[in-house]
C-alpha positions as CSV (number, residue, x, y, z in Angstrom):
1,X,0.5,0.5,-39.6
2,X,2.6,-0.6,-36.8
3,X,0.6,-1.2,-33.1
4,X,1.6,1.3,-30.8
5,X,3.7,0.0,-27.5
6,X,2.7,1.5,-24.4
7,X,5.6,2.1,-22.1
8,X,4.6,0.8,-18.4
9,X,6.9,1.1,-15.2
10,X,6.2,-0.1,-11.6
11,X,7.7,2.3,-8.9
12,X,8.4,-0.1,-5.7
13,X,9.2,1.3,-2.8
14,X,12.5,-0.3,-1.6
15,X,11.9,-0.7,1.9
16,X,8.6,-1.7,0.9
17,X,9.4,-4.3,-2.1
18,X,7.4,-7.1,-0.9
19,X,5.1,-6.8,-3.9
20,X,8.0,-7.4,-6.5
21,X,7.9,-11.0,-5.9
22,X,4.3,-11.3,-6.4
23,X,4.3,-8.4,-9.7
24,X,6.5,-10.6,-12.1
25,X,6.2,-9.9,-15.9
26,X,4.8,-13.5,-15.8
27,X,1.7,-12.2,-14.1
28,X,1.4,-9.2,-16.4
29,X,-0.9,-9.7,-19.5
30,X,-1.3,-7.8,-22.7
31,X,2.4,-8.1,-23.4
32,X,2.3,-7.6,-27.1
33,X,0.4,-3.9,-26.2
34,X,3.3,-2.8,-23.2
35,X,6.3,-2.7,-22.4
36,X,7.0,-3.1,-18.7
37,X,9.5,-2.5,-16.4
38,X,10.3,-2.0,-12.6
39,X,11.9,0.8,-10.8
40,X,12.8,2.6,-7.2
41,X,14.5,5.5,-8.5
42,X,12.5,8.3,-9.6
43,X,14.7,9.9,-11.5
44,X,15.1,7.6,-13.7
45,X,11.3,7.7,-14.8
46,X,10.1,9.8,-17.8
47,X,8.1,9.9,-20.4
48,X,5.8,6.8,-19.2
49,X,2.6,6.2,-20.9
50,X,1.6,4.3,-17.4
51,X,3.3,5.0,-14.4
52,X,2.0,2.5,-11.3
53,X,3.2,3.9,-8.3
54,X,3.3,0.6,-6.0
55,X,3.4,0.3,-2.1
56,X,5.6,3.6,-2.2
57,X,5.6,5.5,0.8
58,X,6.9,8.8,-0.1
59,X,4.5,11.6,-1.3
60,X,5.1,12.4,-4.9
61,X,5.6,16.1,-6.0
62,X,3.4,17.5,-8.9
63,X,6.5,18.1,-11.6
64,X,7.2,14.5,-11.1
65,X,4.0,13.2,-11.9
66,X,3.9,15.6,-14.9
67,X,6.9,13.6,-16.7
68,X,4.4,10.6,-17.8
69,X,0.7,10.6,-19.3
70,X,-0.9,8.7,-16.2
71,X,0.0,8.2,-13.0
72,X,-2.0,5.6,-11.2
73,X,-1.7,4.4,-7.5
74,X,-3.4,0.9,-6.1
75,X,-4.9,1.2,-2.7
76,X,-6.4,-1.6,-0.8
77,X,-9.6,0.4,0.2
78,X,-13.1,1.6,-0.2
79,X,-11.6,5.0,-1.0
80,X,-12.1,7.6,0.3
81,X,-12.5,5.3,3.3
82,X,-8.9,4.2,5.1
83,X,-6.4,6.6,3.1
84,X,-3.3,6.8,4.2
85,X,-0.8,3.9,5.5
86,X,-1.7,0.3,6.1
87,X,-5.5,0.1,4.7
88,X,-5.7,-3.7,4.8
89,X,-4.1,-3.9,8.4
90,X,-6.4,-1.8,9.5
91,X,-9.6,-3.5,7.8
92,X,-8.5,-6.6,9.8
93,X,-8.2,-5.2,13.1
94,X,-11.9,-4.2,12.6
95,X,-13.0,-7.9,12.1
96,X,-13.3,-7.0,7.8
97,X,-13.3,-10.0,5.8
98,X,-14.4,-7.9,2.6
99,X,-11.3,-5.5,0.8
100,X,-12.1,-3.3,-1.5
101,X,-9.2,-2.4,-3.9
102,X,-9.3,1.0,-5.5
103,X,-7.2,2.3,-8.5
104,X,-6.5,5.9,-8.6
105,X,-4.9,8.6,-10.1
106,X,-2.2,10.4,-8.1
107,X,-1.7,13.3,-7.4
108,X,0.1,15.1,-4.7
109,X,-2.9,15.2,-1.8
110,X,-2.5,11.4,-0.8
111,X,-5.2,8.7,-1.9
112,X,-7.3,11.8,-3.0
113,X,-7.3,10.6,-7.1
114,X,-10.0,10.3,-9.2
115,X,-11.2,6.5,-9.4
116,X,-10.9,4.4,-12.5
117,X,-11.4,0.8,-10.6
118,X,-12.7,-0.9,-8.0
119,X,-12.5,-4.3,-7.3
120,X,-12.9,-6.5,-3.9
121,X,-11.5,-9.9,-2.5
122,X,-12.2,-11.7,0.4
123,X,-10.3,-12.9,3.8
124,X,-11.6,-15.8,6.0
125,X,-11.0,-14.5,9.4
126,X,-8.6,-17.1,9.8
127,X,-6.3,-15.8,7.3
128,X,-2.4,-15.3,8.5
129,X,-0.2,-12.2,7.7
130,X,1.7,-14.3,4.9
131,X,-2.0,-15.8,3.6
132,X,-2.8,-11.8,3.8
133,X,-0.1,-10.3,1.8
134,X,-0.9,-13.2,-0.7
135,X,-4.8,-12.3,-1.5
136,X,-3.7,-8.9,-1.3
137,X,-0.9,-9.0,-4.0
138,X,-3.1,-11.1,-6.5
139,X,-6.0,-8.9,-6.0
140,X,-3.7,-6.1,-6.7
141,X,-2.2,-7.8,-10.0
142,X,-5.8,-8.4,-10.8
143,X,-7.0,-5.0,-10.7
144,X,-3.7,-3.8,-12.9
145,X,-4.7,-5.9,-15.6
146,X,-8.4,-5.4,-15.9
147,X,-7.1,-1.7,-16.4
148,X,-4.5,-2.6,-18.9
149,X,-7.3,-4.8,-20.8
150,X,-9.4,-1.5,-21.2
151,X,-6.9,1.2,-21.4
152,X,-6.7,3.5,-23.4
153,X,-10.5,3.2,-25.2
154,X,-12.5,2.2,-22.4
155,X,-11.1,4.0,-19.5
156,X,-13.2,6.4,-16.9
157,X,-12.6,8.7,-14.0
158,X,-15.2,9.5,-11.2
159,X,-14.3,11.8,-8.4
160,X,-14.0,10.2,-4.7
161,X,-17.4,10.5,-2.6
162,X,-18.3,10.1,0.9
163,X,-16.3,10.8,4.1
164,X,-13.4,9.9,4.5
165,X,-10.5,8.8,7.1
166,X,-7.0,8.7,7.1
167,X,-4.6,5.9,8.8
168,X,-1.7,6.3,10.9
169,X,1.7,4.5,10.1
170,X,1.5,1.6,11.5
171,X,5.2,0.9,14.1
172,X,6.1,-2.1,16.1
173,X,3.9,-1.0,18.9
174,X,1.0,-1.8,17.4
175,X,2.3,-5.4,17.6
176,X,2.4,-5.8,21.4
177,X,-0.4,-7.5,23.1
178,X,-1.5,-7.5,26.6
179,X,-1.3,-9.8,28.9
180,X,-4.5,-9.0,30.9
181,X,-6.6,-9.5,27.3
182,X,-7.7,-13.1,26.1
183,X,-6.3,-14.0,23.0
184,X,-9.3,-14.1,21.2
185,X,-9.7,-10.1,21.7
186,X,-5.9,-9.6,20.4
187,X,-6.2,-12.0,17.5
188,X,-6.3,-9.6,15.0
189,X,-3.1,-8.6,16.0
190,X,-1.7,-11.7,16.0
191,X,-2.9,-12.5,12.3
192,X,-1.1,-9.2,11.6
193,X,2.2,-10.1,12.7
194,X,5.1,-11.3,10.9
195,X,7.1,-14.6,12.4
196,X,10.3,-13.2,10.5
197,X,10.2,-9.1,10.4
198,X,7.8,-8.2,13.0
199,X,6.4,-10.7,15.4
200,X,4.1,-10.1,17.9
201,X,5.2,-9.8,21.5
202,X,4.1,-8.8,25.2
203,X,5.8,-7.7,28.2
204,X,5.9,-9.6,32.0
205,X,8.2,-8.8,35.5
206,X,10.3,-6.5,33.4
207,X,11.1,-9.2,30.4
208,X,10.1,-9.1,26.9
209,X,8.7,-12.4,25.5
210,X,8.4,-13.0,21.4
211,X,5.2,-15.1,20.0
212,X,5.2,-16.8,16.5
213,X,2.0,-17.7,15.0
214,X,1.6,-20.9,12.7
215,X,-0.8,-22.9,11.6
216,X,-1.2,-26.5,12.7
217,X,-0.8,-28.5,8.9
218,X,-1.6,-31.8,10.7
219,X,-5.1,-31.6,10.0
């Protein structure tokens, strides 16, 4: 008897894509049980034994997620703590070194899903927005295969417990500092920043002043 394929697609978000570089099929395992592939437009999904829905930012409507068997979203939280936009971000500007990564299933409430995984990885403190995005896309990668190991025999929901909050978008605001703080109160936000699409910044006699943080590789 031939060994059934599961069909798997990735929806990525396009103005949120950074993932794709990280989510190559060279990462993926199991590939004599899927098929994968990668997508941003929804209407060309159906039919999906596994859909992940990936850094996307839009909310999902019901008859979508009813074209494939399971609909799973990865969310770099404790859920139901920090639902909503920019979990990790805001785990860092609370001094967190220890992420939790949850794996959900979606539905049209956001980052309300039943759980099938948790997993965690660690930051230093020191950590850099690039070193960030890193551990966070391999933890991520990490989590999707320890599903795709167990699915579909060994795969089990539990309902989200415990109180919850939900994060604002975050915008470039929340990348200015003040010039009255030290910078070891507004290093957070420095860590946060991106050199290349969102640097950090402040403001002085009316003139607005770009900072790019790197670390010092002569060590």
């Amino acid at each position: 008897m031939k060994k059934k394929i599961h069909k798997v697609t990735f929806l990525i978000d396009k103005k949120n894509d950074w993932i794709k570089s990280y989510l190559s099929k060279k990462k993926l395992l199991f590939k004599n049980k899927y098929s994968y592939k990668f997508s941003s437009n929804i209407d060309t999904i159906v039919d999906q034994d596994i859909l992940f829905i990936v850094n996307y930012t839009k909310v999902l409507s019901d008859s979508f997620l009813q074209r494939n068997r399971l609909n799973l979203v990865i969310h770099a939280s404790d859920l139901p703590k920090d639902r909503g936009f920019a979990p990790v971000a805001n785990q860092v500007l609370r001094g967190k070194n220890e992420i939790h990564i949850s794996l959900i299933e979606a539905n049209e409430k956001v980052d309300t899903g039943c759980i099938f995984l948790k997993q965690k990885f660690y930051l230093k403190g020191t950590d850099l927005y690039d070193e960030i995005r890193s551990k966070t896309a391999i933890a991520m990668i990490k989590i999707i295969n320890s599903f795709l190991k167990q699915y579909p025999s060994k795969i089990n929901r539990k309902f989200q417990q415990g109180k919850s909050n939900f994060n604002k978008k975050r915008t470039d605001k929340d990348n200015k500092l003040n010039i009255n703080k030290s910078i070891k109160k507004q290093f957070h936000i420095l860590r946060l920043s991106s050199n290349k699409n969102f640097p950090a910044y402040f403001y002085s006699q009316g003139e607005k002043y770009i900072l790019k943080i790197y670390k010092d590789k002569k060590k």
